[in-house]
C-alpha positions in Angstrom: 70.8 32.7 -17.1 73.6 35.2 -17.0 76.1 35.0 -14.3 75.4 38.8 -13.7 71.9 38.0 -13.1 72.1 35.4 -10.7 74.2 37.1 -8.3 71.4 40.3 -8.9 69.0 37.3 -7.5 71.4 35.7 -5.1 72.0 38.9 -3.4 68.1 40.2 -3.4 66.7 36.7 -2.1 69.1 37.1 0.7 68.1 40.3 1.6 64.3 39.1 1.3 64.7 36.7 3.5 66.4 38.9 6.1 64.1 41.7 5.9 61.1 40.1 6.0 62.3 37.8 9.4 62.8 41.8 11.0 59.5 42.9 9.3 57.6 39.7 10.6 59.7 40.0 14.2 58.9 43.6 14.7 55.3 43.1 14.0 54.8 40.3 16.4 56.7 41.8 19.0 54.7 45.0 18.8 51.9 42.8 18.5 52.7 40.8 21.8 52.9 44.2 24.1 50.1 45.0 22.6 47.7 42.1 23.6 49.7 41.3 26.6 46.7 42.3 28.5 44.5 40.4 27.1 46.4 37.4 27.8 46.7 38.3 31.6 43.6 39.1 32.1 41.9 36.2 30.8 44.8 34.3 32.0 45.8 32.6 29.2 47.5 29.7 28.7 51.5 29.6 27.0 50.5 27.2 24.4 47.1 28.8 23.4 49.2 32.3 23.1 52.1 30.4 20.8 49.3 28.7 18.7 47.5 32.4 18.2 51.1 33.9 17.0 51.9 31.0 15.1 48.5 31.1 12.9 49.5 34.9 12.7 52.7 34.5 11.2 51.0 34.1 7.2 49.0 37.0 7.9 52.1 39.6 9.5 53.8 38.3 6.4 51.1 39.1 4.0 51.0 42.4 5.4 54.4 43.4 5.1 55.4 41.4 1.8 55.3 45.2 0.3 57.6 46.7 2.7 60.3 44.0 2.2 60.3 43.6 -1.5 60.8 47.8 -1.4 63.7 47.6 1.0 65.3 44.2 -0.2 65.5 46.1 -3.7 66.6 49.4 -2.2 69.6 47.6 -0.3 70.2 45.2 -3.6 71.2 48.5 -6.0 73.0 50.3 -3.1 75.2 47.8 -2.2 75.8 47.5 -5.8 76.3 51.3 -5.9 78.7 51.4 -2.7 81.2 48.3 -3.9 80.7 50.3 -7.8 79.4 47.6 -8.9 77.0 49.5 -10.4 79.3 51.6 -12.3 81.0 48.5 -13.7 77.2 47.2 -15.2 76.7 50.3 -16.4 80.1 50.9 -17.9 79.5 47.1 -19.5 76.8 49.0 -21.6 74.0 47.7 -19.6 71.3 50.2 -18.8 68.9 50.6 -15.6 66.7 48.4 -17.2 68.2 45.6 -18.2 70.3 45.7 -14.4 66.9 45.5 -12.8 65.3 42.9 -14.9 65.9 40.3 -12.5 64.3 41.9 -9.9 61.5 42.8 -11.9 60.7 39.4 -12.6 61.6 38.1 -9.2 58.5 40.8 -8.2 56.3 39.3 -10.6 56.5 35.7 -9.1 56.3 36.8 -5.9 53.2 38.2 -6.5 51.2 35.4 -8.6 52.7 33.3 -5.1 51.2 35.8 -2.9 48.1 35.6 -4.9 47.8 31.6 -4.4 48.7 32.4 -1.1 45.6 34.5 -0.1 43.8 31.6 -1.6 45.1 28.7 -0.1 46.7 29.6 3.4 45.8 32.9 4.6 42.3 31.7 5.1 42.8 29.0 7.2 44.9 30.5 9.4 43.1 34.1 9.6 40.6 32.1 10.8 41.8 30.1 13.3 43.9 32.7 14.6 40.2 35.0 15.2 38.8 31.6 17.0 42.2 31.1 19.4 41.9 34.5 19.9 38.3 35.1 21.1 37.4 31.8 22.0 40.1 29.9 23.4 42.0 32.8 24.9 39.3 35.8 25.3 36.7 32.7 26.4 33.6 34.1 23.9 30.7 31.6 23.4 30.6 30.9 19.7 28.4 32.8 17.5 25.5 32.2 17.0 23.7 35.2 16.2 23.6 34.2 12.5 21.3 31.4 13.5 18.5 33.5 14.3 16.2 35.5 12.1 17.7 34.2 8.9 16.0 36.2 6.1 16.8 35.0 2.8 15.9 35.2 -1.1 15.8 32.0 -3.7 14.2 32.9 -7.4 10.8 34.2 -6.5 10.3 32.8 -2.9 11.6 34.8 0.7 12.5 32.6 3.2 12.4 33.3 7.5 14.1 30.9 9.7 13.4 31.7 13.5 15.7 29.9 14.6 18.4 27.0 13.1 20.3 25.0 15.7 23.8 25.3 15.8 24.2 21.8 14.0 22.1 22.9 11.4 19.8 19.6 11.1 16.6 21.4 12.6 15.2 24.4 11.7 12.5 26.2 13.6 9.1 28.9 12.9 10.1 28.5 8.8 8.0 31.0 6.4 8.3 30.5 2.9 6.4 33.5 0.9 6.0 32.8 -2.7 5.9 36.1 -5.0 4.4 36.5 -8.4 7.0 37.8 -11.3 5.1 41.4 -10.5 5.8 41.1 -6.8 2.8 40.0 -5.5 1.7 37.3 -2.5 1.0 34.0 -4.0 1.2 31.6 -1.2 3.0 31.5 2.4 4.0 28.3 3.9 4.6 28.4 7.6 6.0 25.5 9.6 7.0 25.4 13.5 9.7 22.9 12.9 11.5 21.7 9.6 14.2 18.8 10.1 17.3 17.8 7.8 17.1 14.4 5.8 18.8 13.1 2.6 19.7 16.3 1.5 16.0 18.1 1.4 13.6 19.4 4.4 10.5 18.0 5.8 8.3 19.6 8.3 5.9 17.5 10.3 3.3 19.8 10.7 2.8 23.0 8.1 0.1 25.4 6.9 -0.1 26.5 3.0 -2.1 29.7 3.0 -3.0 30.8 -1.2 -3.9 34.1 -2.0 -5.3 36.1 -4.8 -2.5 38.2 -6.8 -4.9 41.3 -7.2 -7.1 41.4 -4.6 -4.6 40.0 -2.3 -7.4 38.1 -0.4 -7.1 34.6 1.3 -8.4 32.2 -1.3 -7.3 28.5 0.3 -5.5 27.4 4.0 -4.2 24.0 3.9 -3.4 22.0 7.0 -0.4 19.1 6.4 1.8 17.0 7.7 5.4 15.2 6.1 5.7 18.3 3.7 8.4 18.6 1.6 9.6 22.1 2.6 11.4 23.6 -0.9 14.4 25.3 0.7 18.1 24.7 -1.0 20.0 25.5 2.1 21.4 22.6 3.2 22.2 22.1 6.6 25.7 22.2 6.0 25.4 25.7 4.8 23.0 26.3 8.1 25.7 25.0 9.9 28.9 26.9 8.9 28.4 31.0 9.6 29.4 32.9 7.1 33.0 33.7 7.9 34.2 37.3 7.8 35.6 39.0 4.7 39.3 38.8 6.0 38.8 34.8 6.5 37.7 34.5 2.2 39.8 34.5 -0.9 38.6 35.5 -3.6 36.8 33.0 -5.1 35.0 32.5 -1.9 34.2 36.5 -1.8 33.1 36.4 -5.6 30.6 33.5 -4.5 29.6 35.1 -2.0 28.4 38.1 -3.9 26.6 36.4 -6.4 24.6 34.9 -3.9 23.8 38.2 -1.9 23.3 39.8 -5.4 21.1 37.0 -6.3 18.9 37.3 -2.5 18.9 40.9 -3.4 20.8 42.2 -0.9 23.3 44.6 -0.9 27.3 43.1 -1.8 29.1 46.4 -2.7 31.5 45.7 0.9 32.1 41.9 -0.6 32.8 43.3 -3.9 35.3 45.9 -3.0 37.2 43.3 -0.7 37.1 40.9 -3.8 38.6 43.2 -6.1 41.1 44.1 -3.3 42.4 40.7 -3.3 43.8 40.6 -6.3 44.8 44.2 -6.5 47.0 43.9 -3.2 49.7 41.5 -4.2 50.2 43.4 -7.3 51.9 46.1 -4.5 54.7 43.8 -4.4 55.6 44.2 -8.1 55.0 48.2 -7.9 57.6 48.8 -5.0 60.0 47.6 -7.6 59.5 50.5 -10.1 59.8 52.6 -6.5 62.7 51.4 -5.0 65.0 51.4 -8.5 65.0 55.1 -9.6 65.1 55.5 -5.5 68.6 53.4 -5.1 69.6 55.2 -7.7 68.9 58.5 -7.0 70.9 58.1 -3.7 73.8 56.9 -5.4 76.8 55.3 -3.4 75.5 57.7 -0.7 72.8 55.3 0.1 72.7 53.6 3.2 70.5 50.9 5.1 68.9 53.7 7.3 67.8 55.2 4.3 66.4 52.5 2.6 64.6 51.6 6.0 63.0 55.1 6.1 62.1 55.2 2.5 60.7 52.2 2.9 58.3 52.4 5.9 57.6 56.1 4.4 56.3 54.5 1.0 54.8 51.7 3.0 52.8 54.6 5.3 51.7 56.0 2.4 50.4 52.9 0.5 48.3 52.1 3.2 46.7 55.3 3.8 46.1 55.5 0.4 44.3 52.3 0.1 42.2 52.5 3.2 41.0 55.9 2.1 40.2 54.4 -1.2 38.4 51.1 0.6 36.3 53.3 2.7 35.4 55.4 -0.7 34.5 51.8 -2.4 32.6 50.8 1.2 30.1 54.2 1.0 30.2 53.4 -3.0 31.5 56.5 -3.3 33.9 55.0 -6.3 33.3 51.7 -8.2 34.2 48.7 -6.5 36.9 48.0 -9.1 38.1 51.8 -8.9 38.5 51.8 -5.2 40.8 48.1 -5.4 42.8 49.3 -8.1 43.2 53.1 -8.3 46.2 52.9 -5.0 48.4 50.5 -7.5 47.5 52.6 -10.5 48.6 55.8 -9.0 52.0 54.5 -7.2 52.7 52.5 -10.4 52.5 56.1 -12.7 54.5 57.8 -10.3 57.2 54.7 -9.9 57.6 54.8 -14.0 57.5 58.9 -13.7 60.8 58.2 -11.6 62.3 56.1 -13.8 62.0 57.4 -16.8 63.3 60.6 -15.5 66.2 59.1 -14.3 69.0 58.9 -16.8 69.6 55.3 -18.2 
């Protein structure tokens, strides 16, 4: 590696670093005045309000990762440009380009890390951060709405649970229609209690009703007892509510809806959040191409306030963008892919618009 490029590197890691400790800084404080009431009213305790903001942290940083890696490469190139730097690059026959390689790159891997980031951390903490927040401090009783009326789909069978407990090893008023390939009754199984054991459900007492495809009549009804009740769930899936789409990665979202899809329910909302996963990091490579011609254009008339305010402008405007495009994917007014990628598509034609109009 060229000397020249590891001072680029030096110099933009240190301001990385810097900017995103004020990004993440100003965020919590703003963040702290605004749930301050929260915290007083339901009296909560120091620790449980550190633990919250701690858990917070991967998510303020996830958040504003954007903003830094525009303003870190703003103030990179105009401190060049104020010392003439710059000029001497330049004058050393090296174009815009080439200068900016380094940061380009830098971009990149910050954005495949931000990627394995969504997978591996931001989960975890997201949600523990929701359960500290409106369990431990808010006091909520935990959920468990999602235990009742369960209405589910597997192959060519519709399952209703009543009720599950929240441990997931009993299951209560279970119906099990079976459907012909032409959508008709077959069979219903209904069973006032099902229990958990080795991996498969039994219910103790259970009533098979058959029925005639055309007619739709009542052919057979069969009393029995120790019946094998065929329902996949397990009761670890009973157990464990489905966790909200800002608490899954992608992979878990993509699972997710397949098996909605597969149920036959509707997953466009999943499917525009799963996209959106992958599309948001790439935001961090984009504000490169933004920031250069930017720098640039300012000269060795560029200054931090600048930089701030063309930072949190572009920033502002990113996010508009992409929530209006979310809420188009949401109503499915625009693909699900469309909606995730169309705010990166249109910042990234106008960032290369700027820089190949500035001279090289």
């Amino acid at each position: 590696m060229r000397i020249l490029d590891r001072h680029v590197l030096k110099t933009f890691a240190r301001l990385v670093l810097l900017t995103q400790a004020a990004f993440t800084g100003i965020y919590l404080l703003i963040d702290i005045f605004e749930k301050v009431d929260d915290f007083i009213e339901h009296q909560a305790s120091l620790g449980d309000c550190l633990l919250y903001f701690a858990h917070k942290v991967p998510l303020v940083i996830n958040q504003t990762i954007p903003m830094t890696i525009l303003l870190a490469t703003f103030l990179t190139l105009g401190s060049f440009s104020r010392t003439n730097e710059l000029t001497a690059m330049r004058a050393g026959g090296l174009s815009l380009t080439r200068i900016a390689m380094p940061l380009f790159i830098s971009a990149l891997i910050i954005t495949l890390g931000v990627i394995t980031f969504n997978e591996t951390v931001l989960p975890f903490h997201t949600k523990r951060m929701n359960e500290i927040f409106n369990h431990q401090i808010k006091k909520k009783p935990l959920e468990t709405h999602r235990l009742e009326n369960i209405w589910f789909r597997e192959d060519d069978r519709i399952i209703h649970i009543g009720l599950a407990n929240p441990d997931g090893a009993q299951i209560q008023n279970l119906s099990i229609f079976e459907f012909s390939p032409s959508f008709e009754l077959l069979s219903r199984l209904d069973a006032p209690k099902a229990l958990a054991s080795q991996n498969q459900w039994s219910a103790p007492e259970s009533i098979k009703r058959s029925f005639d495809s055309e007619k739709g009549t009542l052919l057979e009804s069969l009393a029995m007892q120790h019946k094998i009740v065929p329902l996949s769930q397990s009761a670890q899936q009973l157990r464990e509510s489905n966790p909200r789409p800002e608490e899954m990665g992608f992979f878990q979202l993509r699972e997710l809806t397949r098996k909605l899809r597969k149920e036959g329910y509707n997953a466009v909302r999943y499917q525009v959040d799963m996209h959106s996963r992958l599309s948001t990091p790439f935001a961090n490579l984009i504000m490169v191409f933004l920031a250069v011609p930017f720098a640039l254009a300012r000269g060795r008339g560029s200054s931090p306030a600048v930089g701030v305010s063309i930072s949190i402008a572009i920033g502002i405007a990113y996010h508009m963008l992409q929530a209006l495009m979310l809420a188009f994917g949401y109503s499915e007014a625009l693909p699900a892919l469309l909606a995730a990628w169309s705010p990166n598509t249109i910042f990234l034609l106008f960032g290369c618009w700027l820089m190949l109009n500035k001279r090289q």
